[in-house]
C-alpha positions in Angstrom: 0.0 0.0 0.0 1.8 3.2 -1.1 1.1 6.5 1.0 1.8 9.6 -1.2 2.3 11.7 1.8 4.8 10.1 2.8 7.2 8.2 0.1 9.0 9.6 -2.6 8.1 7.7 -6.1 9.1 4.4 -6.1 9.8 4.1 -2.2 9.4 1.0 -0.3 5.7 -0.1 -0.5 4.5 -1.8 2.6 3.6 -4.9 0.6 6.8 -5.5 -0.2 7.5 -6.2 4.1 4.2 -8.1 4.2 5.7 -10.2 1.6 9.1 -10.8 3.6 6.8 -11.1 6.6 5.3 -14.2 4.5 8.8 -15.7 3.4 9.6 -15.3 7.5 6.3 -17.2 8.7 6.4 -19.8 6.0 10.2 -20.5 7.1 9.5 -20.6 10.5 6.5 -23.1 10.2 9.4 -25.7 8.7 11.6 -28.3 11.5 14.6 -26.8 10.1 16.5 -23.3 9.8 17.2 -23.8 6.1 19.5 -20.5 6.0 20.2 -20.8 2.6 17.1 -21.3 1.0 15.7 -18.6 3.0 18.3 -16.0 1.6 17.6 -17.0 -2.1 13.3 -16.9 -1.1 14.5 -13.2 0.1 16.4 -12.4 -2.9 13.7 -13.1 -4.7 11.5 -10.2 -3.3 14.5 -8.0 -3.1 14.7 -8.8 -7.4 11.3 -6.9 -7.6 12.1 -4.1 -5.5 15.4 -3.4 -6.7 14.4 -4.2 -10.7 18.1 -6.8 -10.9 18.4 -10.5 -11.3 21.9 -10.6 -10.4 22.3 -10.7 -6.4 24.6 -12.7 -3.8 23.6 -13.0 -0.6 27.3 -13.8 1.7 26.7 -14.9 5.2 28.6 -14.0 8.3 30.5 -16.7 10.6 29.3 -18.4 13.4 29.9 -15.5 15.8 28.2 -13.1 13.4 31.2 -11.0 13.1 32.8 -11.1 9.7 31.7 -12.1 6.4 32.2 -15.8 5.3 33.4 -15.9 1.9 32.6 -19.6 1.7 29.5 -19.1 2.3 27.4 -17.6 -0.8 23.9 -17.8 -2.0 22.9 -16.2 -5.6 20.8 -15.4 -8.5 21.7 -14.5 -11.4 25.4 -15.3 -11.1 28.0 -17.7 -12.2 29.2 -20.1 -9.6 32.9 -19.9 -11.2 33.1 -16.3 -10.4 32.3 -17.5 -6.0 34.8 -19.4 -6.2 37.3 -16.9 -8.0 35.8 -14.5 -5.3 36.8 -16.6 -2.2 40.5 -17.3 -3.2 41.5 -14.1 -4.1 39.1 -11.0 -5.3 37.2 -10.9 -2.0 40.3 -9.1 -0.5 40.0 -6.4 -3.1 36.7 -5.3 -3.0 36.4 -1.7 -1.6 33.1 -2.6 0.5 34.6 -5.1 2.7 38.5 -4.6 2.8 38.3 -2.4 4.8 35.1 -1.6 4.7 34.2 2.0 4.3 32.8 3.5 7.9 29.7 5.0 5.9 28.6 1.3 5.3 28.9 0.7 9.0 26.3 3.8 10.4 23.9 3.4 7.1 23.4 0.0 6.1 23.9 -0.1 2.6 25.4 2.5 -0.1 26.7 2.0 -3.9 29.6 2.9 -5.6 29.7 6.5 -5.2 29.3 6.6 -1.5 32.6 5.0 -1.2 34.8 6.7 -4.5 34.2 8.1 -7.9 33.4 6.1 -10.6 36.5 7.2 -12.7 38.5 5.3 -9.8 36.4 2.5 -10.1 36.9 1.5 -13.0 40.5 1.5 -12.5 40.9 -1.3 -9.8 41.7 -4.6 -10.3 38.7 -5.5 -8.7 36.5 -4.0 -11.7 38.7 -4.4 -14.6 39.6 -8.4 -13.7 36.7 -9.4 -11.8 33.2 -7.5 -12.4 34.1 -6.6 -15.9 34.2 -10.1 -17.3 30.8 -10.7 -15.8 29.4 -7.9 -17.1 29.0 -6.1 -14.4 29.4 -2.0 -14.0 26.8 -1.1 -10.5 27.3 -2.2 -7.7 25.1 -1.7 -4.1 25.4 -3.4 -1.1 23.3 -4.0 2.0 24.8 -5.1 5.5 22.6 -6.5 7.4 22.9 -5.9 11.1 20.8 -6.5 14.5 22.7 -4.5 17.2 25.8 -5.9 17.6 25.7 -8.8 15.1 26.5 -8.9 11.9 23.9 -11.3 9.4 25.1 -11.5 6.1 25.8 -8.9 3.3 23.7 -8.8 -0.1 24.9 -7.6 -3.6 22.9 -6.5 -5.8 24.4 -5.8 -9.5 23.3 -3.9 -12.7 25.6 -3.6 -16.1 26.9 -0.6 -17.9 23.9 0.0 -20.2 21.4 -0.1 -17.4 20.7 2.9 -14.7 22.9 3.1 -11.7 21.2 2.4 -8.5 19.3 5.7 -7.5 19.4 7.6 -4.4 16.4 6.5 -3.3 16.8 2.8 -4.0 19.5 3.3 -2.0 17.0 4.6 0.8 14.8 1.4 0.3 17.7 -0.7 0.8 18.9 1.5 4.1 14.9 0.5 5.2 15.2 -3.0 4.7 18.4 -4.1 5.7 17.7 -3.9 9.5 14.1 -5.1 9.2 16.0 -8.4 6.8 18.4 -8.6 9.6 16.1 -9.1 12.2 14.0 -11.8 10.6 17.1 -13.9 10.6 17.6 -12.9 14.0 14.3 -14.2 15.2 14.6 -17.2 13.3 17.8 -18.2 14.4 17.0 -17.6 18.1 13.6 -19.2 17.7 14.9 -22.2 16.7 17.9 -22.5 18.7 15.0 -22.8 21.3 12.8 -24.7 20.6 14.2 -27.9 21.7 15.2 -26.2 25.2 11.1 -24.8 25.2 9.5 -28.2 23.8 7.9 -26.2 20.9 5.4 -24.0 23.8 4.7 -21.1 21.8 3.8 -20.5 18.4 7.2 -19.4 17.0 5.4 -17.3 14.1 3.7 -15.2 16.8 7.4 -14.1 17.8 7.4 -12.2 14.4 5.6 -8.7 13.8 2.1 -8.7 12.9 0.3 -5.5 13.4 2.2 -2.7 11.8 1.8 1.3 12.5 3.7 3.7 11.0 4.1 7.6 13.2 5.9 10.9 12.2 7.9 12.5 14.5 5.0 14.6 15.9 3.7 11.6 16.9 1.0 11.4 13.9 -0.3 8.0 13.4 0.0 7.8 9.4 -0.1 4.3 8.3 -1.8 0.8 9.8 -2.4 -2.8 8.3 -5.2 -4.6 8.5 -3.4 -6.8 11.4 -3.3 -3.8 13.3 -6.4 -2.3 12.9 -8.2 -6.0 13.8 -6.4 -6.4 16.7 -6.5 -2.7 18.2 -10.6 -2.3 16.5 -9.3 0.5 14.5 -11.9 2.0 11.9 -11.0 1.1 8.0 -9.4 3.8 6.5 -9.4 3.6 2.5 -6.1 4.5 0.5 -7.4 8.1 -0.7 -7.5 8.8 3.4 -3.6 8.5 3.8 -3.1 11.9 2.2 -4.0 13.5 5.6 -3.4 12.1 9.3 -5.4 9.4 10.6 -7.2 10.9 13.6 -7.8 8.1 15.8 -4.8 9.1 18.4 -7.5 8.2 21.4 -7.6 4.8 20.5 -3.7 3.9 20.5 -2.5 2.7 23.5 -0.8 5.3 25.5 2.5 3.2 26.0 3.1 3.5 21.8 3.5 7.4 22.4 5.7 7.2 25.6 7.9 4.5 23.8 8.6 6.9 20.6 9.0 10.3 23.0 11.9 8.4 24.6 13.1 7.0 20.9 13.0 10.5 19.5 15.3 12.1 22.7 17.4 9.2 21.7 17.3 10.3 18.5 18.0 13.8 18.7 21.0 13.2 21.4 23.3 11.2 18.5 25.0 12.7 15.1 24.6 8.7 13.6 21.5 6.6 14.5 22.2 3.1 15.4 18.5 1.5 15.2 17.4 2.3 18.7 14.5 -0.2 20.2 11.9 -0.3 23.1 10.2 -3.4 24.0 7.2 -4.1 26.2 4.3 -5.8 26.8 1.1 -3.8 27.3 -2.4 -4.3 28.4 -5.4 -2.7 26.6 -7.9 -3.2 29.3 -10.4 -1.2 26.8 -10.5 -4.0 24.5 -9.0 -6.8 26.6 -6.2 -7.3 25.2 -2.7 -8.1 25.8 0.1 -7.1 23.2 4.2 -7.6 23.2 5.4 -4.0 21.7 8.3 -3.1 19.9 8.7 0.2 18.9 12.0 1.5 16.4 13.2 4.8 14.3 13.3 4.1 10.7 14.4 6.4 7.9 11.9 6.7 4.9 12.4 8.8 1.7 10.0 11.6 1.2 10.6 14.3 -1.0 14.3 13.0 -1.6 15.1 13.3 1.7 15.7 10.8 4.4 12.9 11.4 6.7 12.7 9.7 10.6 9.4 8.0 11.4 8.5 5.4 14.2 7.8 1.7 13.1 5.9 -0.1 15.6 5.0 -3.3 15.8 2.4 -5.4 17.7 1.9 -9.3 18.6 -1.3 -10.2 20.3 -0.3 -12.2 23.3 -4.1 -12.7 25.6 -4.1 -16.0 25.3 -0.3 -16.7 26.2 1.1 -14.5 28.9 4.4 -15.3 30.4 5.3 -14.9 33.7 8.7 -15.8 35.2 9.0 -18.3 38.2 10.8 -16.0 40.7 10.3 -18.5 43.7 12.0 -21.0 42.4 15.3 -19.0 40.3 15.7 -17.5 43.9 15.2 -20.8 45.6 17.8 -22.1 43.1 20.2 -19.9 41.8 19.9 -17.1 45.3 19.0 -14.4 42.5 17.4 -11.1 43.8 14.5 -9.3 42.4 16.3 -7.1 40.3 18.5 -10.1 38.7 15.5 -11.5 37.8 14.4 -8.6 36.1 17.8 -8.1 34.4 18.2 -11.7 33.4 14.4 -11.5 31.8 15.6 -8.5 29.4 18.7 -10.8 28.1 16.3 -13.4 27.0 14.0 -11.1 25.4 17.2 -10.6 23.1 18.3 -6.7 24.8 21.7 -5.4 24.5 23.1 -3.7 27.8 22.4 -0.3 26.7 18.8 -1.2 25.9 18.6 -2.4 29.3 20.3 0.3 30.9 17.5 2.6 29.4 14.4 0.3 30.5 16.0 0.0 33.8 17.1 3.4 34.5 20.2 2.4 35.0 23.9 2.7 34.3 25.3 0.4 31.7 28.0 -0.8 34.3 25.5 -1.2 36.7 23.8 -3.9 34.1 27.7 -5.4 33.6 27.9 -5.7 37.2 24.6 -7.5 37.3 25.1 -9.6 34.4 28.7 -10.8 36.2 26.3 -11.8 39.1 24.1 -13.8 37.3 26.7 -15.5 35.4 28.4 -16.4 38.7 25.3 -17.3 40.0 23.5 -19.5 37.5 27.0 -20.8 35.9 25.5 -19.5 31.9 28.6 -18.3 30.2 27.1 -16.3 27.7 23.5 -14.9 27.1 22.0 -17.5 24.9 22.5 -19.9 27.9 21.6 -17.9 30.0 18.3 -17.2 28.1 17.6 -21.0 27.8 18.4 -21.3 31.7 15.4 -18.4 31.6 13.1 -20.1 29.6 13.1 -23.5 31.7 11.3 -21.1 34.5 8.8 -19.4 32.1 5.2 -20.6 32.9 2.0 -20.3 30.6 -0.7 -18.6 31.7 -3.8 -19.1 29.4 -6.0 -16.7 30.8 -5.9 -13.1 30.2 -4.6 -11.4 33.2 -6.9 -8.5 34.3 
């Protein structure tokens, strides 16, 4: 669904995430994480937005910090050239050795974010490597979840077709952290579900309702999952030209979440993809929700504009509670260790927690040094599997 007072021609449509929102739930309904047949379903939707059929999809090593050459998934391009890639030309290539600290803060750039095109064509990298297959554009999306690094995609046009525009360049910067956290979720839903015996519904783990807010805290945009589960009215498309004046019934949470994302906003030069999570209860409607709430840049007007992406999963008929008794019983943790420990296994980083908590970062080291000592997890997926052993299921809706 396009909203003309908000993208630029030929921005990112909102069908095009409903569609990776599909590849993600029909993935996650499988046994297995099939990690390379999910990049090459995504590459697929990325074909359409980005109007190429020649795209490889790299993936990161184990401890998501590096690209693994070996690794490779494509469309579009000759596996001769992978292997000619891996041995020698992947140390050449100007996005990853090093790679350019523009790429790091944005996502995802082309050619002339890193160099002009004059010097382009002058490296070995071009002349020996992309030349012979034809190759002339380049743009490349990194795709990162706070600290870990996913995969990186390129995405390749010749010499007698357009350069990658400015704005697909904005589409890409939109997409790579939203791609990155679907493999996030997947990975982490299916590293537990062994340790969880398969108790929740792992495609309720990814977004469903979807709003979209400016940064006067203007509800502009809502899919139908959202407006079912929050009884919003239907709004046809010719209504998206002005603000959608139903501000009474959003919960009040969504607005407090975004006024603390845009002072986060405003207090950094370079936005990282700040987050708040939380679950909510709409006693109006009788409902419970798990909330996530993030800054997202969007092209309107050829500029990159800052707008709040939230997303909503209805949780009533599953709410989790953690068994304090016995972790304190067990493990001697306190109340606020508990707490702490909780936010690790939702998947928060320390500064995320720091900021939920009201706390000092150090003071969430010093805590999370505790519970390691205590509970004898060495790192925080163990620790979040130790965590889940002492979640129970509630299936009434707690009023």
């Amino acid at each position: 669904m396009s909203n003309s007072n908000i993208y630029a021609p030929e921005a990112v449509d909102f069908n095009d995430m409903l569609e990776l929102e599909r590849i993600s739930e029909q993935h996650l309904s499988g046994h297995h994480f099939e990690q390379k047949r999910l990049a090459i379903d995504l590459l697929g939707v990325l074909s359409k937005i980005f109007k190429t059929n020649r795209m490889n999809f790299f993936f990161s090593d184990r401890e998501h910090k590096i690209i693994d050459a070996t690794k490779v998934s494509s469309i579009g391009v000759d596996q001769y050239y992978h292997k000619k890639y891996k041995d020698y030309y992947y140390s050449l290539s100007p996005f990853v050795s090093p790679l350019p600290p523009l790429l790091v803060g944005s996502y995802a750039g082309t050619v002339r974010d890193i160099m002009p095109y004059s010097s382009w064509m002058k490296l070995e990298f071009y002349e020996d490597f992309l030349k012979p297959q034809k190759i002339h554009h380049e743009m490349i999306m990194y795709l990162r979840s706070r600290d870990k690094l996913f995969g990186c995609i390129g995405l390749f046009r010749s010499k007698g077709d357009n350069d990658f525009s400015r704005n697909d360049v904005l589409k890409a910067r939109f997409l790579s952290p939203y791609i990155a956290h679907i493999f996030e979720n997947i990975e982490l839903i299916f590293e537990m579900k062994s340790e969880r015996d398969a108790r929740i519904n792992a495609q309720k783990l990814l977004p469903q309702g979807i709003l979209l807010m400016d940064f006067e805290f203007r509800l502009k945009y809502y899919n139908s999952e959202a407006r079912d589960m929050l009884q919003l009215p239907f709004v046809t498309k010719s209504a998206y030209n002005s603000d959608i004046q139903i501000d009474a019934a959003i919960p009040s949470q969504i607005k407090q979440d975004c006024i603390v994302l845009k002072q986060l906003y405003a207090s950094r030069r370079e936005f990282y993809n700040f987050q708040r999570h939380r679950i909510i209860q709409c006693d109006k409607i009788s409902k419970t929700f798990r909330l996530r709430s993030t800054v997202i840049s969007l092209p309107w007007q050829g500029v990159s504009t800052p707008y709040f992406l939230i997303s909503l999963e209805d949780i009533s008929g599953e709410i989790y509670g953690i068994e304090d008794k016995n972790l304190r019983k067990k493990y001697n943790l306190s109340k606020r260790e508990i707490e702490l420990a909780q936010y690790v296994s939702m998947g928060l980083t320390n500064d995320e927690i720091a900021r939920e908590l009201f706390i000092s970062k150090f003071t969430v080291q010093r805590h999370l040094q505790n519970i390691f000592e205590k509970t004898g997890a060495n790192n925080r997926i163990s620790l979040a599997r130790l965590i889940y052993q002492y979640t129970t299921s509630h299936i009434n809706i707690i009023n």
